[in-house]
Structures are given as structure tokens and as C-alpha cells.
MDAnalysis code that builds the backbone (N, CA, C; Angstrom):
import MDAnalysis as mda
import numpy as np

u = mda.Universe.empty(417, n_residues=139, atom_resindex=np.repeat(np.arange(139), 3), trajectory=True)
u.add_TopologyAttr("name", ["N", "CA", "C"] * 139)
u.add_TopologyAttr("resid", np.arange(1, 140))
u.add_TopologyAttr("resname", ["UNK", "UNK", "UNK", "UNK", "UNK", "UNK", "UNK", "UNK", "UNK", "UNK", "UNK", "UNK", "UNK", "UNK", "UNK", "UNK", "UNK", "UNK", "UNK", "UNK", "UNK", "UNK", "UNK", "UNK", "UNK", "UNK", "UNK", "UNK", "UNK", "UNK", "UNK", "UNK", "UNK", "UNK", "UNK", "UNK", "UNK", "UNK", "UNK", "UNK", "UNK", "UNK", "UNK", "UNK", "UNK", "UNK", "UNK", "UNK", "UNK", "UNK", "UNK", "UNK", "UNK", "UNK", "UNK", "UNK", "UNK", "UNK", "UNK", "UNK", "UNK", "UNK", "UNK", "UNK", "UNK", "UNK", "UNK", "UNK", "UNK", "UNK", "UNK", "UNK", "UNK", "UNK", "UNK", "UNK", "UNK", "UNK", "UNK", "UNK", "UNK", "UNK", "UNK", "UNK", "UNK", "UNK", "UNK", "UNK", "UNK", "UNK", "UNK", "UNK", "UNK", "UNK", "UNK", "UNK", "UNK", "UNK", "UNK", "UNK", "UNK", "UNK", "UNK", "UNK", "UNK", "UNK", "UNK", "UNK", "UNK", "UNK", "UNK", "UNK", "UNK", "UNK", "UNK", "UNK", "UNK", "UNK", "UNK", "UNK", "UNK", "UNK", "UNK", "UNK", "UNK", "UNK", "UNK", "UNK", "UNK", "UNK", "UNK", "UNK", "UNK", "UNK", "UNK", "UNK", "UNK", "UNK", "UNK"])
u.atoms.positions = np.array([
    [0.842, -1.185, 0.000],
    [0.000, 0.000, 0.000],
    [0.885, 1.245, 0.000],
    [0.640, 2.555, -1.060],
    [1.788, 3.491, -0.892],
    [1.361, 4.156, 0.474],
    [2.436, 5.128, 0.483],
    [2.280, 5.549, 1.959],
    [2.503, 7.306, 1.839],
    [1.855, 8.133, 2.319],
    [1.703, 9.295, 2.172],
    [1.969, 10.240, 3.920],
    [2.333, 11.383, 3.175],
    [3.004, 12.068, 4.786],
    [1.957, 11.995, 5.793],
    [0.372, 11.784, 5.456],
    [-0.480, 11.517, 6.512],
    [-0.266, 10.330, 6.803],
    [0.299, 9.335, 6.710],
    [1.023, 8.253, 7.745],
    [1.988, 8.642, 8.191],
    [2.634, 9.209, 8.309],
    [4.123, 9.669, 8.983],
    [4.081, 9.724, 10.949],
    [2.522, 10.135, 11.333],
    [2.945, 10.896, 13.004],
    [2.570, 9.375, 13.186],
    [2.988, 8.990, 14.746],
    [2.870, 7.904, 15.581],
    [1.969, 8.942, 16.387],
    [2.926, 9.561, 17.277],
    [2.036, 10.646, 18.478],
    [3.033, 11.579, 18.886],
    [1.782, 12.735, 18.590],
    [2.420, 14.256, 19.323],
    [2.048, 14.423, 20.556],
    [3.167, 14.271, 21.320],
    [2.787, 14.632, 22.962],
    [3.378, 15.916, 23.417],
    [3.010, 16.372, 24.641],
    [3.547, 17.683, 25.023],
    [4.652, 17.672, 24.688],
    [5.533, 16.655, 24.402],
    [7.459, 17.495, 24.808],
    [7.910, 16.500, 23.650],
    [7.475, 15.578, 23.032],
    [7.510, 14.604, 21.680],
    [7.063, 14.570, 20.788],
    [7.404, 14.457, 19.343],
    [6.963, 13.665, 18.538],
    [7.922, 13.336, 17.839],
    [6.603, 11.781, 17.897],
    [7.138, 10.745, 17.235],
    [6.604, 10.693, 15.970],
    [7.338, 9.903, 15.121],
    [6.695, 9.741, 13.387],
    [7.407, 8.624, 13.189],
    [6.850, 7.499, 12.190],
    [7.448, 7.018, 11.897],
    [8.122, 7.014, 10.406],
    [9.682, 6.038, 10.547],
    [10.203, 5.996, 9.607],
    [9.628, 5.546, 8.336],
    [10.336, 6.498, 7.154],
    [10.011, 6.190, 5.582],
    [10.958, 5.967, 5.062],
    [10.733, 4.923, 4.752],
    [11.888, 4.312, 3.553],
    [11.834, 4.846, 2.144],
    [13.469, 4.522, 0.916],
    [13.147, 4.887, -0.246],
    [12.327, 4.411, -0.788],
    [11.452, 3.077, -0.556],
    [10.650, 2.821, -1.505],
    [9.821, 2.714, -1.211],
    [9.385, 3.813, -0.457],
    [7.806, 4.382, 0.052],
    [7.220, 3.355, 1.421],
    [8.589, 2.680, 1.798],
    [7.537, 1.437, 2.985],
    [7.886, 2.349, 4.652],
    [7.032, 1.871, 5.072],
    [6.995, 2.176, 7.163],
    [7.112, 0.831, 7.772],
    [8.131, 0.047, 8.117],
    [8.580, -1.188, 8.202],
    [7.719, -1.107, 9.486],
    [7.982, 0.077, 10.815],
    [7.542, -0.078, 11.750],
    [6.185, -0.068, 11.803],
    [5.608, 0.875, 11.138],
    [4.324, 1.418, 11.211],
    [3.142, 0.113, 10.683],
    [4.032, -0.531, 9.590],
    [3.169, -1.745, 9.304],
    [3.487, -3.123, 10.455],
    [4.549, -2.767, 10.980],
    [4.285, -3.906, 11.916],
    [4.027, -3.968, 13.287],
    [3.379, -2.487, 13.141],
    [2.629, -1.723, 14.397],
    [0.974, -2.665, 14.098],
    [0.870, -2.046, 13.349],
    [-0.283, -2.488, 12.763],
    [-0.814, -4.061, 12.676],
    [0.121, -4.757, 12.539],
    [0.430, -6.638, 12.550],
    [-0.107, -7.004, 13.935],
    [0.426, -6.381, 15.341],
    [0.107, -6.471, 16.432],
    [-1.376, -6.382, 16.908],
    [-1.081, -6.970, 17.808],
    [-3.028, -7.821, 18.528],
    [-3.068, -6.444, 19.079],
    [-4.984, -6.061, 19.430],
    [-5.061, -4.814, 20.243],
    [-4.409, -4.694, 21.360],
    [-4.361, -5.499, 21.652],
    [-3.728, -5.644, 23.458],
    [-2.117, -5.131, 23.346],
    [-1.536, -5.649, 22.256],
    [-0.263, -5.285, 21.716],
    [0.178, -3.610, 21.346],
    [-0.702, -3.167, 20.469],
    [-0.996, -2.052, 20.044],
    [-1.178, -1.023, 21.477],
    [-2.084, -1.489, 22.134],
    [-2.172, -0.526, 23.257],
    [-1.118, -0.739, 24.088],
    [-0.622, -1.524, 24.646],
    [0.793, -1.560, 25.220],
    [1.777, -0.744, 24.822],
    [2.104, -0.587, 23.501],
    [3.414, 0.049, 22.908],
    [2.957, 1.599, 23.212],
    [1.256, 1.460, 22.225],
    [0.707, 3.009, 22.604],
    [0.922, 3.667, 23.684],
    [0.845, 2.869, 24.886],
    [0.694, 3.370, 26.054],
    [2.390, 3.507, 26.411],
    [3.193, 3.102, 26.220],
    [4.373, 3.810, 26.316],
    [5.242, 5.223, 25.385],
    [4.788, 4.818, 23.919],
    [4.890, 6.107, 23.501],
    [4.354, 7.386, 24.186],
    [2.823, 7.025, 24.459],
    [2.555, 8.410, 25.063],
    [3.067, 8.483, 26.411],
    [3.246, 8.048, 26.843],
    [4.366, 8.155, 28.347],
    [5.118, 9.072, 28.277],
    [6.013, 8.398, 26.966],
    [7.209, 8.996, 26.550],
    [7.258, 10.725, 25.992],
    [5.922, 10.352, 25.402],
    [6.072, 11.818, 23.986],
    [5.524, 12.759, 25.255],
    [4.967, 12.162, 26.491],
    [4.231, 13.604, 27.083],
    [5.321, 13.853, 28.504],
    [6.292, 13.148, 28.983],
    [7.002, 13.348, 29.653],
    [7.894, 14.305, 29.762],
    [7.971, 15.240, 30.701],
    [8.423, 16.235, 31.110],
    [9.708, 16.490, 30.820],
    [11.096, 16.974, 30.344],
    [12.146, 17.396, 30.014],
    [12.559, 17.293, 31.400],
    [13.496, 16.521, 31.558],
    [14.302, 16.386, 33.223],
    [13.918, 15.254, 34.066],
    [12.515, 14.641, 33.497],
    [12.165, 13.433, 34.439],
    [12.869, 12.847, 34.093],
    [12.851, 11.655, 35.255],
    [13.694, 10.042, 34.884],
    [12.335, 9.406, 34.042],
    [13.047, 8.689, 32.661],
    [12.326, 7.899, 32.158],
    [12.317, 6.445, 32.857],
    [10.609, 5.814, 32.773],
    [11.138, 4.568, 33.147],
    [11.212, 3.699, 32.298],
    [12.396, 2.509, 32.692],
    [12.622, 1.583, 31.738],
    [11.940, 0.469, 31.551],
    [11.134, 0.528, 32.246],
    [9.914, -0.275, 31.897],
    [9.351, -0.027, 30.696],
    [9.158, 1.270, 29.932],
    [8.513, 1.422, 28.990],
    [9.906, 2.176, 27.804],
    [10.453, 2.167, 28.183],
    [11.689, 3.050, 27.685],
    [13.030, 2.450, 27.505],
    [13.639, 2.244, 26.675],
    [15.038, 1.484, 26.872],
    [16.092, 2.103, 25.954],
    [17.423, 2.040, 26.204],
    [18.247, 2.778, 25.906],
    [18.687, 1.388, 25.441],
    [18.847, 1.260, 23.456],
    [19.167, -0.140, 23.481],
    [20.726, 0.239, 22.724],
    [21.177, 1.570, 22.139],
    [22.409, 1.639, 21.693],
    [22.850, 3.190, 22.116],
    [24.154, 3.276, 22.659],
    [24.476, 4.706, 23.107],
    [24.871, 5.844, 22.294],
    [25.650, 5.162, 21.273],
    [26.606, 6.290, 20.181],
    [26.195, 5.990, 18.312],
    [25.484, 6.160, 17.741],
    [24.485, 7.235, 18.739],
    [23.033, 6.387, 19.748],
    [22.876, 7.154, 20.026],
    [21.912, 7.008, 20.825],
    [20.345, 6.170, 20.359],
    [20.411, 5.243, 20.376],
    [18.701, 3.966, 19.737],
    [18.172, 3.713, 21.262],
    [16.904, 4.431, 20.868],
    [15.884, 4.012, 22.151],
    [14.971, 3.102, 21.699],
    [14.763, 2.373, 22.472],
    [13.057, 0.859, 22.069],
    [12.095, 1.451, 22.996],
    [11.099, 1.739, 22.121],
    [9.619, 2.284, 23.039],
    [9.170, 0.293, 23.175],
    [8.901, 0.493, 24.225],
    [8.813, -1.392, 25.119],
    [7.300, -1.356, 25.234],
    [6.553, -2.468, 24.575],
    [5.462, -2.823, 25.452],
    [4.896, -4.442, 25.621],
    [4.902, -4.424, 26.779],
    [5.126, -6.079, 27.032],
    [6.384, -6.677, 26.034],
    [6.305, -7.676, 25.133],
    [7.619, -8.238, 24.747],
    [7.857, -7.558, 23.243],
    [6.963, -6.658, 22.730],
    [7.271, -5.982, 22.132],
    [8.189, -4.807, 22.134],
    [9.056, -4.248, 20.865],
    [9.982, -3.483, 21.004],
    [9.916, -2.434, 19.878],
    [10.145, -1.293, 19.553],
    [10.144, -0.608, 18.909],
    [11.013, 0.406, 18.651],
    [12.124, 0.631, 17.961],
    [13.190, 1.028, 17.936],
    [13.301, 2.430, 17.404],
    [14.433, 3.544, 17.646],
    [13.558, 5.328, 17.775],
    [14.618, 5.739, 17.509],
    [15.210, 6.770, 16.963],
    [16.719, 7.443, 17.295],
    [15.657, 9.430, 17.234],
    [16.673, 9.966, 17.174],
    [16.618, 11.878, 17.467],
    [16.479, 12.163, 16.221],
    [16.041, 12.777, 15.700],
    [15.970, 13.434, 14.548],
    [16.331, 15.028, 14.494],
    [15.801, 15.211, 16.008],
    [16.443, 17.132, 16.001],
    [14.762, 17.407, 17.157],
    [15.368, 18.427, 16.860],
    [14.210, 19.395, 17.985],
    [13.170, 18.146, 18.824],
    [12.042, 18.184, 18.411],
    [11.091, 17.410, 19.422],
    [11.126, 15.986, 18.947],
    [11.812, 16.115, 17.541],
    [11.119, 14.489, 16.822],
    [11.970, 13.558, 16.744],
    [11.457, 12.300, 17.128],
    [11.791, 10.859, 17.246],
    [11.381, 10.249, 15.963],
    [12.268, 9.314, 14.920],
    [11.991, 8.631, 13.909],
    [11.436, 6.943, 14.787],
    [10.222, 6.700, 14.328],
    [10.400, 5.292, 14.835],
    [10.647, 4.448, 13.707],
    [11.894, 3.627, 14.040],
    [12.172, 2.588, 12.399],
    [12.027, 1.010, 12.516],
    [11.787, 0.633, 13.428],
    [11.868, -0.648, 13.191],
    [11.403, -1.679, 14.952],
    [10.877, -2.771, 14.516],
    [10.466, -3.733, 15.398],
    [11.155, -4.785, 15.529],
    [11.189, -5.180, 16.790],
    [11.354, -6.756, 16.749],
    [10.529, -7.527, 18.319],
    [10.517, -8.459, 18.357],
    [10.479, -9.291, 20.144],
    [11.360, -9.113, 20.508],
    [10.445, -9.018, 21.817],
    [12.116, -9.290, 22.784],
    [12.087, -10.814, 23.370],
    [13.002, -11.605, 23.104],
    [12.971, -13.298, 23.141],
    [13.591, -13.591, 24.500],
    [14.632, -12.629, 24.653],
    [15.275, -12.691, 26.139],
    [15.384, -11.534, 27.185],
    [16.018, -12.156, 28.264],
    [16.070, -10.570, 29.089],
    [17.134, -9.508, 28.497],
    [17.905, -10.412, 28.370],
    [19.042, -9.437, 27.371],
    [18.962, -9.420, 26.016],
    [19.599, -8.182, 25.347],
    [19.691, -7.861, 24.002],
    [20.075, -9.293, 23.349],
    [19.481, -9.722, 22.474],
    [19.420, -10.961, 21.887],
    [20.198, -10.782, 20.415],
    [20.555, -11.846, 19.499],
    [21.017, -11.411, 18.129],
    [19.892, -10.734, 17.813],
    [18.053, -11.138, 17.302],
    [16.996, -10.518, 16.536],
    [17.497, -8.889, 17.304],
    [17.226, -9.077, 18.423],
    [17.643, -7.074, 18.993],
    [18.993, -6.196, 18.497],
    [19.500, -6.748, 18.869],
    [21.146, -7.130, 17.928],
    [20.921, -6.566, 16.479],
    [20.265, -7.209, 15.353],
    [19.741, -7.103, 14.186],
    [19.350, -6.108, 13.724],
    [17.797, -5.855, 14.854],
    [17.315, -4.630, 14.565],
    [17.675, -3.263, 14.917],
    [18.867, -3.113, 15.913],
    [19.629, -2.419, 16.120],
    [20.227, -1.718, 14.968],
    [21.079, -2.691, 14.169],
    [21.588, -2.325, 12.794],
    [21.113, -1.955, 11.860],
    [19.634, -2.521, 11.704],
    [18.900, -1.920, 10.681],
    [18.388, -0.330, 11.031],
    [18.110, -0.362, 12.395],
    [17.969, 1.110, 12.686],
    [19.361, 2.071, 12.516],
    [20.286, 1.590, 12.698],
    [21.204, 2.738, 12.207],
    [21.513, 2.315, 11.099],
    [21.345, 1.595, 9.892],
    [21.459, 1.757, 8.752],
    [19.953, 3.225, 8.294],
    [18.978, 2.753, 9.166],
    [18.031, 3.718, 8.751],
    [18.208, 5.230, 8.800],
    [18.536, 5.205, 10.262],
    [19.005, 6.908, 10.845],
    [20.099, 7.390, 9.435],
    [20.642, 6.038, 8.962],
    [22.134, 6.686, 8.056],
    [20.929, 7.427, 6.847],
    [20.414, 6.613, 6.615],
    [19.467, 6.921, 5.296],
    [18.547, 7.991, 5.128],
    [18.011, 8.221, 6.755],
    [17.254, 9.067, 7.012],
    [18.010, 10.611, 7.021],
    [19.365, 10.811, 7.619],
    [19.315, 12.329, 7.615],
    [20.438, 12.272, 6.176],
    [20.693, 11.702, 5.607],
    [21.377, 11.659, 4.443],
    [20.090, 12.409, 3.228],
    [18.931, 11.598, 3.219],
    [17.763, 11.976, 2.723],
    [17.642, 13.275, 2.833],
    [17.266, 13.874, 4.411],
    [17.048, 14.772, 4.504],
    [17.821, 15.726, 4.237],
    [19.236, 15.839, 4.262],
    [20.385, 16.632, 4.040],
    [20.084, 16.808, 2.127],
    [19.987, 15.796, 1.307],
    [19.640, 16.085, -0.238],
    [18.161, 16.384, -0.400],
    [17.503, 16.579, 0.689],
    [15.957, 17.290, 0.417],
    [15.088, 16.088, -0.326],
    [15.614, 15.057, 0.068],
    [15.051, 14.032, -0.559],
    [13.613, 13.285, 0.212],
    [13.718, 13.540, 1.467],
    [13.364, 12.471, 2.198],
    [11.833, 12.577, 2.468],
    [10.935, 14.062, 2.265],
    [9.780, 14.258, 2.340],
    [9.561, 15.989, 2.892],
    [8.634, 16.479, 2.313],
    [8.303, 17.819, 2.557],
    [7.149, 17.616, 3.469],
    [7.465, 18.791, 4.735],
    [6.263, 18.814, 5.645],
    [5.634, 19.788, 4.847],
    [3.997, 19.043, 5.178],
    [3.034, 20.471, 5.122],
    [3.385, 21.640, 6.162],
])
């Protein structure tokens, strides 16, 4: 299905937004496999994004819903139940969300491992895009 900048937001919260990632060939890897997930699933993750997007500048995040899964740069997983959802900075308020996986263990697993890489192959793609004006015009 193509995908148009009105798929782009996840959620605008007071001090966040999130959007998710667009690929060159028009796909939302995350956004469709947001979508794959049972309601119960869906509201879980939901319910940590907005945690996240409305949380105050200076609070402690918790890692219950929040995880710091790579430091340099910086890949956060919005967590809900064993679901994972993988995020980097984009600039000012906005979070790219790019990619999913399970979480199979307590620790970072190879699949986490994986999707790790694909998210910074994405972030590479993403401000590269944006730097050649390629990547999408906001209204």
C-alpha cells in the first residue's frame, strides 16, 4: 500500500513527537508492523509512547517502557510487554520510529542485535535523505 506524509505521526505529545520511519521505496517497516500487532499489543506500545512523547524534560524515564538499546548514537526501544520498537533523534522534538522486533530474552538478543543495525542503517538513510531534500516535505 503506498504511503503518504499523513502516515508519517505515531504521536504528538507535550514534549515529543514521534513519526514514523520512511523508507526509499515508500515502505513504514515499523508502522506496518505496528499495525500486525493484537489490540492488546498495540495498546501496550501506545501506552508507552505516550508516556514517553508527554514526559516532562528532566524526568527520569522509566525503563519499563523506555530502553536505551544503543548509546553512540543514541537507539531508544519504546517497550510494550515483549514488544519493542526502535527510535533514534531526529532534532528538535522528533523521534523517527524505524523498526520492530520481540524481545525473546532478558538481554539484548542477536533478533535485537539485528534490529539495532537496521535502525542505524536507517538513521544513516534518514538524515542523508534529509540533508539532499530528498526524504519528504512537511506540510
Amino acid at each position: 500500500m503506498p504511503r503518504t506524509s499523513i502516515d508519517l505521526p505515531f504521536y504528538d505529545g507535550k514534549t515529543r513527537f514521534l513519526e514514523w520511519y520512511w523508507d526509499a521505496a515508500g515502505e513504514m517497516p515499523a508502522r506496518d508492523a505496528y499495525g500486525r500487532l493484537d489490540a492488546d499489543g498495540r495498546a501496550a506500545v501506545l501506552a508507552s509512547a505516550k508516556y514517553w512523547a508527554d514526559l516532562e524534560r528532566g524526568k527520569r524515564v522509566n525503563d519499563s517502557r523506555i530502553n536505551e538499546e544503543h548509546d553512540d548514537p543514541l537507539i531508544l526501544a519504546i517497550k510494550g510487554d515483549v514488544h519493542r520498537f526502535t527510535t533514534f533523534h531526529a532534532g528538535y522534538d522528533t523521534w523517527i520510529v524505524c523498526d520492530y522486533y520481540r524481545k525473546q530474552k532478558k538481554k539484548l538478543d542477536k533478533i535485537g542485535k539485528t534490529s539495532i543495525k537496521r535502525t542505524l542503517r536507517y538513521m544513516a538513510d534518514y538524515f542523508q535523505r534529509v540533508k539532499e531534500g530528498t526524504y519528504y516535505e512537511r506540510a
